[in-house]
C-alpha positions in Angstrom: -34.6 -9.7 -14.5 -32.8 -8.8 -11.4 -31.6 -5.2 -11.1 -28.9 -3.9 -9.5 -27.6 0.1 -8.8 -24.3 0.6 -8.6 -22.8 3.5 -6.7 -19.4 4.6 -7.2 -17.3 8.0 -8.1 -16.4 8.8 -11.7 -12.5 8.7 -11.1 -13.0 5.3 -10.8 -14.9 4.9 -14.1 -12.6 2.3 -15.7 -13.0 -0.2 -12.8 -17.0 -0.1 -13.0 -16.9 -0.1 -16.3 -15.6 -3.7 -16.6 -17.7 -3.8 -13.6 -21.1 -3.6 -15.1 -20.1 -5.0 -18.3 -19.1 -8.7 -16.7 -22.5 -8.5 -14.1 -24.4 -8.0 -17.8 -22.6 -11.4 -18.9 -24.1 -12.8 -16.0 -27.4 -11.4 -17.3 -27.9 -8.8 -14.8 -29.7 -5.6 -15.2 -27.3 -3.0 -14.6 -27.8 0.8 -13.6 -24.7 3.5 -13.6 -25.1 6.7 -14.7 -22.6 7.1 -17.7 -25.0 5.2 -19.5 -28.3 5.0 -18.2 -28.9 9.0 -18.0 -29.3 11.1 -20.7 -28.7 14.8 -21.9 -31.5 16.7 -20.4 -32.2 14.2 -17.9 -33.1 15.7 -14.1 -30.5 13.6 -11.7 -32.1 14.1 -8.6 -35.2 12.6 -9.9 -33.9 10.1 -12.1 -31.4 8.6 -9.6 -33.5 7.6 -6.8 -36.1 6.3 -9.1 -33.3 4.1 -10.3 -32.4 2.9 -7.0 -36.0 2.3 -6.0 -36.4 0.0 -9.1 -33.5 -1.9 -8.2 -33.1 -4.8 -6.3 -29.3 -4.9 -5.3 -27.2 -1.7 -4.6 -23.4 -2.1 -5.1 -21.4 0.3 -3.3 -17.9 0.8 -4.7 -15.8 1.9 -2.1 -12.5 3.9 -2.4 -10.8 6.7 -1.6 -12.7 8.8 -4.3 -15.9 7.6 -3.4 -15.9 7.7 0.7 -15.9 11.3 0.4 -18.2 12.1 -2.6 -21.8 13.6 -1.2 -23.3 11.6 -4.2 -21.9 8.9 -3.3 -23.6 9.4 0.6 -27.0 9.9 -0.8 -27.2 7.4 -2.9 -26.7 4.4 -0.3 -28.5 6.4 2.1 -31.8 6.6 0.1 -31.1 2.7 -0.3 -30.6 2.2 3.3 -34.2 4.5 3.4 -35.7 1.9 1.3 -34.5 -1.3 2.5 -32.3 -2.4 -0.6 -30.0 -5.3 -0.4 -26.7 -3.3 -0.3 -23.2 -4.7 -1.2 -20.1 -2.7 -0.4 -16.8 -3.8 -2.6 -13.4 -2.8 -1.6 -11.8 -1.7 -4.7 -9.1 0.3 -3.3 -8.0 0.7 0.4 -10.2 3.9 2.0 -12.4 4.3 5.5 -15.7 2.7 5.5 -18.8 5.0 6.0 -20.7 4.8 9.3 -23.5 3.7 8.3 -21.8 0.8 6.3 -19.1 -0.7 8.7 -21.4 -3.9 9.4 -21.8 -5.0 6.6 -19.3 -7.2 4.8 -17.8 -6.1 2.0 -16.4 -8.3 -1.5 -12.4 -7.1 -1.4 -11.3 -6.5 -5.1 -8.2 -4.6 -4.0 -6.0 -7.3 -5.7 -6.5 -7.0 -9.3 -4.8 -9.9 -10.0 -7.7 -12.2 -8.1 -10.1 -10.3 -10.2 -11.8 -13.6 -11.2 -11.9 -14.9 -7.6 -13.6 -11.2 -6.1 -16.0 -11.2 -9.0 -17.0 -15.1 -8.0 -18.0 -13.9 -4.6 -19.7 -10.9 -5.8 -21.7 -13.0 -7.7 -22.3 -15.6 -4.5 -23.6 -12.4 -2.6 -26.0 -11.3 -5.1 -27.6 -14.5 -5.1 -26.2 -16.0 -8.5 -27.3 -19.3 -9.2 -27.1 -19.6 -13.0 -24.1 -21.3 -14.9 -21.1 -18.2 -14.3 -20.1 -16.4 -17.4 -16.2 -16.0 -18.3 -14.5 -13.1 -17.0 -11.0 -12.0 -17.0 -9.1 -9.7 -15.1 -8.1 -6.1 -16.0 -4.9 -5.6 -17.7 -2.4 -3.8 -15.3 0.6 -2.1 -15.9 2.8 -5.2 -14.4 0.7 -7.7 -16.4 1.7 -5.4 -19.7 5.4 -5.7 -18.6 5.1 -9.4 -17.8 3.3 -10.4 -21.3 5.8 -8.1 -23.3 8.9 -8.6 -21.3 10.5 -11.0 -24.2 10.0 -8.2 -27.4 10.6 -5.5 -24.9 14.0 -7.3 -24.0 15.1 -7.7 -27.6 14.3 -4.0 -28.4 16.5 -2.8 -25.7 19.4 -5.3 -26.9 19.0 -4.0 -30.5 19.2 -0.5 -29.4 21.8 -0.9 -27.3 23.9 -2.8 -30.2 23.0 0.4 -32.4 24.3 2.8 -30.1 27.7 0.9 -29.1 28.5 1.2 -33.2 28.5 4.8 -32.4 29.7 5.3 -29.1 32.6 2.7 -28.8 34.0 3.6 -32.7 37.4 3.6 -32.4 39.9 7.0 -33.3 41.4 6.9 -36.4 45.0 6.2 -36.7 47.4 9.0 -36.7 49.7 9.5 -39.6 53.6 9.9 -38.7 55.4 12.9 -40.3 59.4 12.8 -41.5 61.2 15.6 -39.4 64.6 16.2 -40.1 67.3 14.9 -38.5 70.1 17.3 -36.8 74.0 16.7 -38.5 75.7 17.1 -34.9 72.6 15.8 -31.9 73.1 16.1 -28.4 71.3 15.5 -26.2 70.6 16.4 -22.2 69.1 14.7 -20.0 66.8 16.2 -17.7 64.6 14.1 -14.6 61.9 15.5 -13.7 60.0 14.2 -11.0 56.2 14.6 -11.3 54.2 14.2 -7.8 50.8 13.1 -8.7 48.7 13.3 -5.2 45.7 11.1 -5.4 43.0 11.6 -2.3 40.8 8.2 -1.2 37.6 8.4 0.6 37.1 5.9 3.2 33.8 5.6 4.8 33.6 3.6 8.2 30.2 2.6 8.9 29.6 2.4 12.8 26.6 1.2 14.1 24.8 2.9 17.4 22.1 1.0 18.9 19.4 3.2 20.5 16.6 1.5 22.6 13.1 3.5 22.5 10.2 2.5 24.1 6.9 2.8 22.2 3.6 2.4 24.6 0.8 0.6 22.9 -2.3 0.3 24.5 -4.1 -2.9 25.9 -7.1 -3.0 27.7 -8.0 -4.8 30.7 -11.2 -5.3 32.2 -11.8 -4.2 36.4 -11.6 -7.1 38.6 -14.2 -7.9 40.3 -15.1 -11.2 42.7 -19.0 -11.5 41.7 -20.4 -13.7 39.2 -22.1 -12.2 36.5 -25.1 -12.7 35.7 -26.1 -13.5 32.0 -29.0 -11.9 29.4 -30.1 -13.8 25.9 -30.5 -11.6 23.0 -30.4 -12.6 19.2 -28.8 -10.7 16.7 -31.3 -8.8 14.1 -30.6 -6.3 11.3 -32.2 -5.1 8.5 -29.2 -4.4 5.9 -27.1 -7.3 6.4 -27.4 -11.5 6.5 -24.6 -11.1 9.1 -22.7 -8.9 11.2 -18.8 -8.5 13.0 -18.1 -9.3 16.3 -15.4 -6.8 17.8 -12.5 -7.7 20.2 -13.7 -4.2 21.9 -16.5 -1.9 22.4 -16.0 -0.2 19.3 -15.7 -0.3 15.5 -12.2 0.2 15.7 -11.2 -3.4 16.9 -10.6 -6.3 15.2 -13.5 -8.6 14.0 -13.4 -12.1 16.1 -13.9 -15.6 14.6 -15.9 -16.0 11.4 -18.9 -13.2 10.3 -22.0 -13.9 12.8 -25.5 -14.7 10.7 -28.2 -12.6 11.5 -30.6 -14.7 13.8 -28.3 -16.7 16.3 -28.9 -15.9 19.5 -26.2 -15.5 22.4 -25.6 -15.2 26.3 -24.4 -12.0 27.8 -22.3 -11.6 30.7 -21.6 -7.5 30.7 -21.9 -3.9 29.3 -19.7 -0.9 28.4 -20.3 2.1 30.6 -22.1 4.1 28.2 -24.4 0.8 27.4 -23.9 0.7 23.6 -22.3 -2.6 23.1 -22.3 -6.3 25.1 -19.5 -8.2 26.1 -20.5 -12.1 24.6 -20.3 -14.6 27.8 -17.6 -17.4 28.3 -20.3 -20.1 28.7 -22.3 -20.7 26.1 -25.0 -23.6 25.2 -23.4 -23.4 21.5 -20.0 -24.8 21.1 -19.9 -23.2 17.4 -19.7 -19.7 19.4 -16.8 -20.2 21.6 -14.9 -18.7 19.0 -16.9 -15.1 20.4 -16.0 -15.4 24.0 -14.9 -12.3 25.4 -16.0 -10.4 22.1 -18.6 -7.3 21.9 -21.5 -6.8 20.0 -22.9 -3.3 19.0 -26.2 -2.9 20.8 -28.3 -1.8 18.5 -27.2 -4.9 16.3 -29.5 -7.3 18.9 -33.2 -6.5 17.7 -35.7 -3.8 18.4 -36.2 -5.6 22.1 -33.8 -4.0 24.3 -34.8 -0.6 25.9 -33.9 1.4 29.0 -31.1 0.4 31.4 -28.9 -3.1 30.6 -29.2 -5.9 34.0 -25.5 -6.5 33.4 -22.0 -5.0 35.2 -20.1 -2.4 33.6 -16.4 -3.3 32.6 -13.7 -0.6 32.6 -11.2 -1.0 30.3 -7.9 0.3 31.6 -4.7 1.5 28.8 -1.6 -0.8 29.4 1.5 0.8 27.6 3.7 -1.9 26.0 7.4 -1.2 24.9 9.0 -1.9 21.8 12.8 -2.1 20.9 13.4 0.0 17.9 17.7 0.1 16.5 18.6 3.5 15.4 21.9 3.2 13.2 24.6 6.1 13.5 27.3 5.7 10.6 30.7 7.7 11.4 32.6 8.6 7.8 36.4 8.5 8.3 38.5 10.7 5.3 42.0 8.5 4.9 44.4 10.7 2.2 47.0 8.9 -0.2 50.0 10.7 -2.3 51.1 9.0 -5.2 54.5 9.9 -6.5 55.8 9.0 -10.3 58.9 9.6 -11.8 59.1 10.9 -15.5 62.3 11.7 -17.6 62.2 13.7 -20.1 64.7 14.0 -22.9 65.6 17.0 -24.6 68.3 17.9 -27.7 70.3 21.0 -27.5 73.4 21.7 -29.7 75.9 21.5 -27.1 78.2 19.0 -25.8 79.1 16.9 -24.0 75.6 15.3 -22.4 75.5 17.1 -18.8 72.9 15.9 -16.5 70.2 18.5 -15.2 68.1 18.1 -12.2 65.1 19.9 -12.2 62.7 19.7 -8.7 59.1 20.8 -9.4 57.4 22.0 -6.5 55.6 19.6 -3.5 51.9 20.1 -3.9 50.1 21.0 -0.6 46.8 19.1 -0.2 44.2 20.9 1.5 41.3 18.7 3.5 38.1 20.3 4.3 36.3 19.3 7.7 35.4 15.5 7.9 31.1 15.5 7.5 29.4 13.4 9.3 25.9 12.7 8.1 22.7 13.1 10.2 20.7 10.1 10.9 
């Protein structure tokens, strides 16, 4: 029965969990620590026993993991022993140095769960009929499955909470007051300034060019014709490797993953000589799509020692501007008095009615400082 070791950090337990339990399905024999060791058990001895009886190590790579020192040792004493070693993405993170060429299974979308564990299976070798799997239940898969009850709870409640909330006053109950033999009455206006303040907010947009350089590299012109070396590409870890758009492992990969064996023409070299520029004329139409791309040198066999027969390329930085709109709103306080008029009516024992004016006060209205609020 084929083996595998898998490596991963124990925050991310419940992923390789489901992990191990699905590569089981598929009638693998899975190691992981939580439970193949035992109380007692001597790690350091136990471990790398594990992973030399194994014929597949997975890597689990994540944020958790790329800094865990288990986590180093344990694909470094597989690299040691020649394992067959399969790095999967499970959440965004760095790839280790002594991992980045080798292609990794991306199960950072847990909703193509089925679809990354497929592949998986395609890099281990899986020929067998392929065993049903289904994908981890996420918090927005909870929501979507239970978005009808969870509707109708909310509506209930809601309809609860209106009884109690919207319940309208009680009535009030009129009392008989007596009625004066001889009323007069005086009439008194009163006028009532009510002085109501508006906000309004103009919104005025300030364009602001800034340039942002972003660096291109160009190689040194030159007039000579280079000449052109054949090397094949050879590694021990991996069936196939990354070619970079530059000399360095921070580039982009070019075309489609390059197999381990094909052999290429050469037209030029870094300075420091550690990777190869791929030539613009090759025998192979199928690797056009690497013209112009580099290739780490130790990546192209055991073969190549001492100096590199090929011209050095300088690569130059080219800045490259970008336009980016800065917005600048300016707020604008606009104040509005409201007057209303309200008589009042008031019975006194004299007579006969005499009209009384009474002037209240004019409010003052105070406005602090307009604010204008930072970008």
């Amino acid at each position: 029965m084929h083996k595998i070791f898998i490596s991963y950090s124990r925050k991310d337990i419940d992923f390789v969990r489901k992990l191990a339990g699905d590569l089981e399905k598929a009638e693998y024999d899975v190691w992981w620590d939580l439970t193949d060791l035992r109380g007692g058990d001597d790690w350091p001895r136990v471990i790398p026993a594990a992973i030399a009886e194994s014929q597949s190590v997975i890597v689990v790579l994540s944020p958790n993991s790329v800094v865990s020192d288990w986590v180093e040792k344990e694909y470094t004493q597989a690299l040691s022993l020649r394992r067959k070693i399969i790095p999967i993405m499970f959440a965004r993170s760095d790839i280790p140095f002594a991992l980045n060429t080798i292609n990794y299974v991306d199960f950072t979308s847990h909703d193509d769960y089925v679809a990354s564990f497929n592949n998986l299976l395609t890099a281990l070798g899986f020929t067998g009929e392929r065993p049903v799997v289904v994908p981890p239940m996420t918090l927005p898969m909870m929501l979507r499955k239970y978005a009808i009850p969870i509707g109708i709870a909310v509506l209930i409640l809601l309809a609860i909470l209106s009884t109690f909330v919207f319940r309208p006053p009680p009535p009030e109950t009129s009392t008989p007051t007596s009625t004066p033999t001889t009323p007069v009455v005086i009439f008194t206006d009163t006028a009532t300034v009510s002085p109501t303040v508006s906000l309004t907010v103009s919104v005025t947009p300030t364009i602001t060019e800034t340039t942002t350089p972003r660096s291109t590299f160009t190689p040194s012109a030159t007039k000579e014709t280079f000449p052109r070396l054949r090397h094949c590409v050879n590694s021990l870890y991996a069936s196939a490797i990354n070619v970079r758009s530059g000399p360095s492992t921070i580039y982009a990969p070019m075309g489609e993953p390059l197999l381990v064996g094909e052999c290429l023409y050469f037209s030029a070299r870094n300075e420091e000589e550690t990777w190869l520029q791929v030539a613009s004329d090759q025998v192979d139409p199928a690797f056009d799509q690497y013209m112009g791309g580099w290739i780490y040198r130790e990546l192209l066999g055991l073969g190549i020692t001492g100096p590199i027969d090929l011209p050095a390329v300088t690569l130059t930085s080219t800045p490259t501007p970008s336009d980016t709109p800065t917005i600048t709103p300016t707020f604008t306080r606009t104040p509005t008095l409201t007057p209303s008029n309200t008589p009042t009516l008031t019975p006194a024992d004299t007579a006969p009615p005499t009209p009384t004016e009474t002037t209240l006060p004019t409010p003052t209205e105070t406005l602090g400082p307009i604010t204008t609020p930072a970008n």
